[in-house]
C-alpha positions as semicolon CSV with decimal commas, in nm:
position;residue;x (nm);y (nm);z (nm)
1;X;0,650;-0,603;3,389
2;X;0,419;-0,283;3,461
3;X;0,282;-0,089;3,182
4;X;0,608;0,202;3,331
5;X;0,842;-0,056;3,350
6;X;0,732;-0,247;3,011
7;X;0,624;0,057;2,802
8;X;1,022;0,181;2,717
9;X;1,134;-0,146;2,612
10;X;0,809;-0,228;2,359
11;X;0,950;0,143;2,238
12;X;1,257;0,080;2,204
13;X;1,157;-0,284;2,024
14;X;0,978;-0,063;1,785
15;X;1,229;0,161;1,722
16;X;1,469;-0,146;1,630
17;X;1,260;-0,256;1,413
18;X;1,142;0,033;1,266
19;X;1,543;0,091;1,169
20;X;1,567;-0,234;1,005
21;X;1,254;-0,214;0,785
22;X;1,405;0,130;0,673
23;X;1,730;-0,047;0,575
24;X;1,552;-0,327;0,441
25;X;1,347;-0,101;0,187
26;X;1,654;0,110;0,045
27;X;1,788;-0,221;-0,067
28;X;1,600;-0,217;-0,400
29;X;1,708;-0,440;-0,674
30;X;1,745;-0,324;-1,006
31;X;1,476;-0,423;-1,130
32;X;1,213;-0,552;-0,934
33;X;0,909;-0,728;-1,064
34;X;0,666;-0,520;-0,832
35;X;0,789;-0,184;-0,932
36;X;0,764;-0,294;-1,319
37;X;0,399;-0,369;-1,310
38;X;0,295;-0,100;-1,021
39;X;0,263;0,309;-1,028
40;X;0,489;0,439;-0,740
41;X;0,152;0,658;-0,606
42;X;-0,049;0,302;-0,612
43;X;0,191;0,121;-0,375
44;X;0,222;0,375;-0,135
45;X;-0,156;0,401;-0,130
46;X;-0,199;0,010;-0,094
47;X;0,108;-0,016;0,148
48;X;-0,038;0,294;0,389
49;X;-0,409;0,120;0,356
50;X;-0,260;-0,186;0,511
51;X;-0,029;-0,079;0,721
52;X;-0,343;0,034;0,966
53;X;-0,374;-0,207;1,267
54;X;-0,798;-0,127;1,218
55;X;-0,756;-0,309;0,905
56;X;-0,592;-0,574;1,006
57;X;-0,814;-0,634;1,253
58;X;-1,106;-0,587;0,983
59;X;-0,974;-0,843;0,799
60;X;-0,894;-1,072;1,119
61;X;-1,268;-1,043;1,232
62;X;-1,393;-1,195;0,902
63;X;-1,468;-1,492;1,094
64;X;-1,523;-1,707;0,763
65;X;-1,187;-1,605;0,658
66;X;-0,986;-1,675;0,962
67;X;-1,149;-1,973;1,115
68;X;-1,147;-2,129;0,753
69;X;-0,744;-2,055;0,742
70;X;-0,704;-2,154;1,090
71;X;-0,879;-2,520;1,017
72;X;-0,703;-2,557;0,658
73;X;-0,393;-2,581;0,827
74;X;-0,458;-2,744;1,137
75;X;-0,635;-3,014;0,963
76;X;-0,366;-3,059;0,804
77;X;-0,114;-3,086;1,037
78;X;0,101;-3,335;0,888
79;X;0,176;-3,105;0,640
80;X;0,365;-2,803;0,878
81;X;0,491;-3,047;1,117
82;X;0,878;-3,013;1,128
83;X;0,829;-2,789;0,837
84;X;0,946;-2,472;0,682
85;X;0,694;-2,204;0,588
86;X;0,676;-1,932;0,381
87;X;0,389;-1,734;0,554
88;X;0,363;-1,405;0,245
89;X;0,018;-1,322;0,278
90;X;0,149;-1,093;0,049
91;X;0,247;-1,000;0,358
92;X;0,189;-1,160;0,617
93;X;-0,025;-0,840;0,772
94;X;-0,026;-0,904;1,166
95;X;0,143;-1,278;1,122
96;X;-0,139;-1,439;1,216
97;X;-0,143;-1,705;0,922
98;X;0,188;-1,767;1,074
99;X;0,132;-1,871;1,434
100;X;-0,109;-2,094;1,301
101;X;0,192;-2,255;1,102
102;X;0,385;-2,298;1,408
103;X;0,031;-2,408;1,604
104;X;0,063;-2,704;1,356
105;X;0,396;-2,797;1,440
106;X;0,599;-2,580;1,171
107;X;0,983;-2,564;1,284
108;X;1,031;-2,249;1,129
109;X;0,816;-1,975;0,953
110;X;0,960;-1,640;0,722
111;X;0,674;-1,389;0,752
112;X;0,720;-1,128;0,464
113;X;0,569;-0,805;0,500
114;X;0,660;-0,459;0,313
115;X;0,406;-0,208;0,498
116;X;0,480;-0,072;0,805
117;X;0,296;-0,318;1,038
118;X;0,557;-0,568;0,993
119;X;0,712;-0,382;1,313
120;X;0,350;-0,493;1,481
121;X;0,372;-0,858;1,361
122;X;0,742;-0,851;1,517
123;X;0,596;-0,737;1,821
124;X;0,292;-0,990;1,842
125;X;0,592;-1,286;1,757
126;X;0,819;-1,153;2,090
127;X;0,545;-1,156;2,302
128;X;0,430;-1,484;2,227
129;X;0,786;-1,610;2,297
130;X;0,765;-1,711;1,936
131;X;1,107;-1,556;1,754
132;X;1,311;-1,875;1,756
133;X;1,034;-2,008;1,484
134;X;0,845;-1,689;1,295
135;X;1,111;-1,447;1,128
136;X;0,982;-1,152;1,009
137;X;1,130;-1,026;0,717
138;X;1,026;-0,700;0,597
139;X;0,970;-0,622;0,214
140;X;0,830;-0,721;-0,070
141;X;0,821;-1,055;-0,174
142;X;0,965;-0,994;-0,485
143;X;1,222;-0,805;-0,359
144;X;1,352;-1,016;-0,049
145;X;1,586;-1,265;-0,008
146;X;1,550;-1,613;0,196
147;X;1,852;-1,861;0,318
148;X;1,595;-2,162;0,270
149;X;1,400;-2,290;0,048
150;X;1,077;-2,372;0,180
151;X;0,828;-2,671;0,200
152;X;0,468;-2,452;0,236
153;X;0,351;-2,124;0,137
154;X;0,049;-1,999;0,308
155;X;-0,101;-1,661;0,186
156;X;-0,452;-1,483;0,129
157;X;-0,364;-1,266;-0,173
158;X;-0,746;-1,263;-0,299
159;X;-0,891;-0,937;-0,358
160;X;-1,232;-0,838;-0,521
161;X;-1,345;-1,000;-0,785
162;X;-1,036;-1,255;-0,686
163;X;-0,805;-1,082;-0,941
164;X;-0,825;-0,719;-0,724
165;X;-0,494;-0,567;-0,616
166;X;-0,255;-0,775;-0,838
167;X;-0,124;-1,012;-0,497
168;X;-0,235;-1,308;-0,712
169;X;0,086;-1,225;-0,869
170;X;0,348;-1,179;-0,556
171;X;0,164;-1,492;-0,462
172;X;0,292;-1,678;-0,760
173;X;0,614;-1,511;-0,771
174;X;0,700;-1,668;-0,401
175;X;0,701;-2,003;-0,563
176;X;1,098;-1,882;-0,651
177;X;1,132;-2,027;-0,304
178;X;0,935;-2,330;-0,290
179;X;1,060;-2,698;-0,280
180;X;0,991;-2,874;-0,603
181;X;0,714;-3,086;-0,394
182;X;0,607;-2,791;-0,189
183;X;0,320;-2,690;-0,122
184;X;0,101;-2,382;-0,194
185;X;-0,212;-2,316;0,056
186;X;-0,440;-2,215;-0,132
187;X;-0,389;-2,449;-0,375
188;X;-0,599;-2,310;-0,644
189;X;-0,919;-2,046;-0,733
190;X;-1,273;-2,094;-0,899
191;X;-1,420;-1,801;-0,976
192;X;-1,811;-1,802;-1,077
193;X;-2,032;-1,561;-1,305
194;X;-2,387;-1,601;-1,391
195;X;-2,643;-1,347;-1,551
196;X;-2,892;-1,183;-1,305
197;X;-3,202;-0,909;-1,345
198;X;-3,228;-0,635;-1,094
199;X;-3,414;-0,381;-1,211
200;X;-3,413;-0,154;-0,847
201;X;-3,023;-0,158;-0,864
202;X;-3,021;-0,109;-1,244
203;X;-3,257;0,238;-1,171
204;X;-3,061;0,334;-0,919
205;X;-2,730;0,380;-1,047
206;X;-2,876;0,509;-1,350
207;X;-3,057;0,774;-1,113
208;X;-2,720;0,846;-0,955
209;X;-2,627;1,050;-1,277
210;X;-2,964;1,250;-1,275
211;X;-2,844;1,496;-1,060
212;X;-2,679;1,633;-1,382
213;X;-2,932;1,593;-1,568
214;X;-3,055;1,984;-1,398
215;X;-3,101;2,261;-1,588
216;X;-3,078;2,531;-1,353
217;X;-2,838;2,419;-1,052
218;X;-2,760;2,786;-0,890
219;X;-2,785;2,916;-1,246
220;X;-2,579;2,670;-1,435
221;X;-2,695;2,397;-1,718
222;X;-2,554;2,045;-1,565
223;X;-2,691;1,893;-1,842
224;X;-2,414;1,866;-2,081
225;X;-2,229;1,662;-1,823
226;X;-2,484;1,365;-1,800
227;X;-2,350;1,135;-2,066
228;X;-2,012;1,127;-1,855
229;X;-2,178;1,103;-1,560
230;X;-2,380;0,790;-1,661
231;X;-2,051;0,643;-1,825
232;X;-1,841;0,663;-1,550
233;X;-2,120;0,544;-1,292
234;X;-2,161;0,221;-1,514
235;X;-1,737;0,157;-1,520
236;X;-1,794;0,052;-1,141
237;X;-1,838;-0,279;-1,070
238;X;-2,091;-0,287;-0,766
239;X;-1,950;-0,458;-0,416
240;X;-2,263;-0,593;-0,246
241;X;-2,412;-0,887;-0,155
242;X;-2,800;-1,023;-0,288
243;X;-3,063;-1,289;-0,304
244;X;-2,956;-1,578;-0,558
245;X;-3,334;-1,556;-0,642
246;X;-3,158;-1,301;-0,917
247;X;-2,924;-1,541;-1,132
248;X;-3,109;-1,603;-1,419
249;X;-2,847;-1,968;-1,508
250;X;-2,636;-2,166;-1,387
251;X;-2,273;-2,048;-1,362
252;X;-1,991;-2,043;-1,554
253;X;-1,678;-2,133;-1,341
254;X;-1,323;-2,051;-1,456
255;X;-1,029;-2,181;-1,258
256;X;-0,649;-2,048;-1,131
257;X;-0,444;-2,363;-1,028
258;X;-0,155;-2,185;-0,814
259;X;0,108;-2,444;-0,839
260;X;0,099;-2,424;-1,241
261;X;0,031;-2,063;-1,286
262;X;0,295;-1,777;-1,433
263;X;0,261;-1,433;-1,304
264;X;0,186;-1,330;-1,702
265;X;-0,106;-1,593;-1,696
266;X;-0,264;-1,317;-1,483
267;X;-0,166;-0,997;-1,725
268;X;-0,464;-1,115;-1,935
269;X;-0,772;-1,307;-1,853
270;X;-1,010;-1,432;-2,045
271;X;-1,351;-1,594;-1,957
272;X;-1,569;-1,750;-2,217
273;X;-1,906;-1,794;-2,135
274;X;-2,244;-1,982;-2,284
275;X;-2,539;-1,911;-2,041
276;X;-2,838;-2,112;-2,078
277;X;-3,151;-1,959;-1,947
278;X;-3,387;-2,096;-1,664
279;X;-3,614;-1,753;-1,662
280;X;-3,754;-1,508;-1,895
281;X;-3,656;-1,128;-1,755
282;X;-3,416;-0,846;-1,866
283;X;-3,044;-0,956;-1,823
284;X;-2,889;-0,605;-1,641
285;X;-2,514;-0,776;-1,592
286;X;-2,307;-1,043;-1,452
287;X;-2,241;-1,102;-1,107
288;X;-1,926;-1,258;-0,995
289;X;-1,768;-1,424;-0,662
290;X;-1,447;-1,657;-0,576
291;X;-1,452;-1,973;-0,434
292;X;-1,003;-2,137;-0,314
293;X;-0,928;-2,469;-0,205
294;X;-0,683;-2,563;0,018
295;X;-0,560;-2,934;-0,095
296;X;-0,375;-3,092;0,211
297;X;-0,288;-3,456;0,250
298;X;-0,569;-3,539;0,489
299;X;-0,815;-3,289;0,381
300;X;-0,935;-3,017;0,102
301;X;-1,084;-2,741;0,277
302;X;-1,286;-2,470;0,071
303;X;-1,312;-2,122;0,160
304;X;-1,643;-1,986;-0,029
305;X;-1,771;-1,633;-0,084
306;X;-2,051;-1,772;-0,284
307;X;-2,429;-1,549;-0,204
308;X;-2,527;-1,932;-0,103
309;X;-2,254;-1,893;0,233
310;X;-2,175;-1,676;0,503
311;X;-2,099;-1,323;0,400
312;X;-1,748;-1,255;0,377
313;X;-1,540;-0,926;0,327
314;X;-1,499;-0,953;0,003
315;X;-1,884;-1,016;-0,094
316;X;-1,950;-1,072;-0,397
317;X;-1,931;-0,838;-0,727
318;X;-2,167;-0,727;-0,979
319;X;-2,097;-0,568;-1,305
320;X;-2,428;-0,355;-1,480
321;X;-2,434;-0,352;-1,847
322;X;-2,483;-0,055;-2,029
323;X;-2,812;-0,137;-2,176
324;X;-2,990;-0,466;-2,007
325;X;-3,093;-0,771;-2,266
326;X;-3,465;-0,916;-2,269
327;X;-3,413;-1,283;-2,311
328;X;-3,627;-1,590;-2,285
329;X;-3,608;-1,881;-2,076
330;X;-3,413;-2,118;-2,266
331;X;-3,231;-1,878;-2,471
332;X;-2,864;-1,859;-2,462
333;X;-2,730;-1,594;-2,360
334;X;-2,322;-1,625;-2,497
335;X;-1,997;-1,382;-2,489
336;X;-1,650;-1,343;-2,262
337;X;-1,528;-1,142;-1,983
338;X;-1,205;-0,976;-2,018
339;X;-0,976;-0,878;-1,754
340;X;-0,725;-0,658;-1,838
341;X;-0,385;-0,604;-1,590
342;X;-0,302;-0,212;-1,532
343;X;-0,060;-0,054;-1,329
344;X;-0,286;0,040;-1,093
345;X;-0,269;-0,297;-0,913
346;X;-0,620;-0,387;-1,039
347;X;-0,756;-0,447;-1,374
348;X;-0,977;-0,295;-1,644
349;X;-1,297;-0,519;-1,713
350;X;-1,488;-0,546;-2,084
351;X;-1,772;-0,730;-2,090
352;X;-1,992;-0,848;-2,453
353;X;-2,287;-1,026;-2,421
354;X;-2,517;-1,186;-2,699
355;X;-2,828;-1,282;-2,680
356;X;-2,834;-1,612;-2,991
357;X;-3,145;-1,642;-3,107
358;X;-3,257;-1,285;-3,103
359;X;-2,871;-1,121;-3,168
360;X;-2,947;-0,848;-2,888
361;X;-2,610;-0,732;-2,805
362;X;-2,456;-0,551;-2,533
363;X;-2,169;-0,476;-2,297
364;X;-1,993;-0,243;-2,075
365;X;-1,579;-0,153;-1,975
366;X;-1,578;-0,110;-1,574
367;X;-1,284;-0,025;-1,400
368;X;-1,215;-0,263;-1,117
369;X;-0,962;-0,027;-0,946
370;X;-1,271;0,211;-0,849
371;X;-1,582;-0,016;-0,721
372;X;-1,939;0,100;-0,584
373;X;-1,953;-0,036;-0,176
């Protein structure tokens, strides 16, 4: 077909499927498990964010992310082949975890998606003469409803920090529809902390709040403003990558097997953690990152976003404390991170730290919900 000839029916494809995803969202139920835990404003924020083709195709270009997905599950091939998927990458965005179900050998694939580029993903399944094996079913995945139980969910529901936006959660609530030997790709999380000392980024978001620290801005005293400033400058956790040169121990790894997991395992999180030096410095704050393995029958592939590997889009997290720790090398350096769900599809974050042998204490509460890129 020519673009004149072809352009009225890709319209009028749209427009089909635009009518059904309406339909398909004013069939609520009663009490869905998404709406409980999510403010109405936060959803429509998160489903508008990803309902952008140019993030999509951010998220597609993270060649680490994709090509890791892409071998995962054709390495695994005996695991799709003949099989029914569940593709909710919570949703399934542009379906592209999908065709590489059916590039495996899957026999049929339900692609969830409640944002507004499900009528995209439909589109990409048509025309690649795909929509006798990829169904797209628009809505939430706690809300939707599937004739089949299915043999292999496939999603990518991390977010920053791993426990970002809450999908952990859908992603565990899709089991509903698993077999009871079904399998989940990814299979399970490890997320890592360690101590580090960075004394330039430790200045500079301390600077950040000097700017009310002025006297005489046009006339008016800032200063009474600074404290806030300062406290609400340390709540962010800091998105960035950095040299490993900076860890000051070995890490601490805390793990989130998928298959056995409850959504309300999630609500609270708790990470205990007993650092033992391997340099003398000031301790400014923990930094964080997520390592998920998919288990398959022939192999377990790992997708990392370690400092150590390729850079990823999710990078790798650092939270500041409010007042760094001198410690020694062999000291311990001992305390928990707790995350916190909110209704905001994110989590608040405390942090205490103890120095042993000296009793130097410190801490912070960030707010992972509003990060510093």
């Amino acid at each position: 077909l020519s673009v004149e000839t072809g352009l009225p029916f890709i319209l009028a494809d749209l427009s089909s499927f635009s009518n059904t995803l309406k339909r398909c969202r004013n069939e609520k139920t009663e009490s869905s498990v998404f709406s409980q835990r999510t403010e109405e404003a936060s959803a429509v924020q998160y489903f508008q964010f990803y309902g952008c083709i140019s993030q999509q195709q951010n998220m597609m270009q993270d060649f680490v992310r994709t090509a890791t997905y892409h071998r995962a599950i054709l390495q695994n091939h005996t695991d799709f082949r003949d099989k029914v998927m569940l593709a909710a990458y919570v949703g399934c965005g542009s379906g592209i975890l999908s065709f590489f179900a059916v590039q495996a050998g899957a026999r049929r694939v339900y692609a969830v998606e409640a944002s507004s580029v499900a009528q995209y993903a439909e589109l990409l399944v048509k025309n690649n003469h795909l929509s006798d094996k990829i169904i797209v079913v628009p809505g939430k995945i706690e809300d939707i409803s599937l004739p089949e139980a299915v043999d292999v969910i496939i999603s990518e529901p991390m977010g920053y920090m791993l426990f970002n936006e809450r999908m952990l959660e859908s992603y565990l609530h899709s089991k509903k529809w698993l077999k009871a030997n079904g399998m989940m790709f990814p299979t399970f999380s490890d997320i890592h902390l360690a101590p580090f000392s960075d004394e330039q980024l430790y200045m500079e978001h301390y600077s950040r709040a000097n700017f009310w620290y002025q006297q005489c801005f046009y006339g008016v005293n800032l200063s009474s403003l600074r404290g806030a400033a300062v406290d609400e400058y340390f709540r962010q956790p800091i998105v960035d990558t950095f040299d490993v040169r900076i860890l000051m121990a070995r890490t601490v790894k805390y793990t989130v097997n998928f298959m056995d997991s409850e959504e309300a395992d999630l609500h609270r999180v708790e990470i205990p953690f007993v650092f033992q030096l391997t340099q003398s410095g000031l301790v400014h704050g923990l930094a964080f990152w997520f390592d998920v393995a998919f288990v398959g029958s022939l192999v377990t592939v790992w997708l990392s976003t370690a400092p150590t590997e390729p850079l990823t889009h999710w990078y790798q997290v650092r939270c500041l404390l409010h007042t760094p720790l001198f410690a020694k090398e062999g000291e311990t350096l001992s305390g928990k991170v707790l995350f916190v769900a909110n209704r905001r599809q994110s989590y608040d974050i405390q942090i205490v730290a103890l120095v042993n042998q000296t009793g130097f204490r410190s801490g912070n509460i960030l707010d992972l919900k509003n990060p510093f890129f």
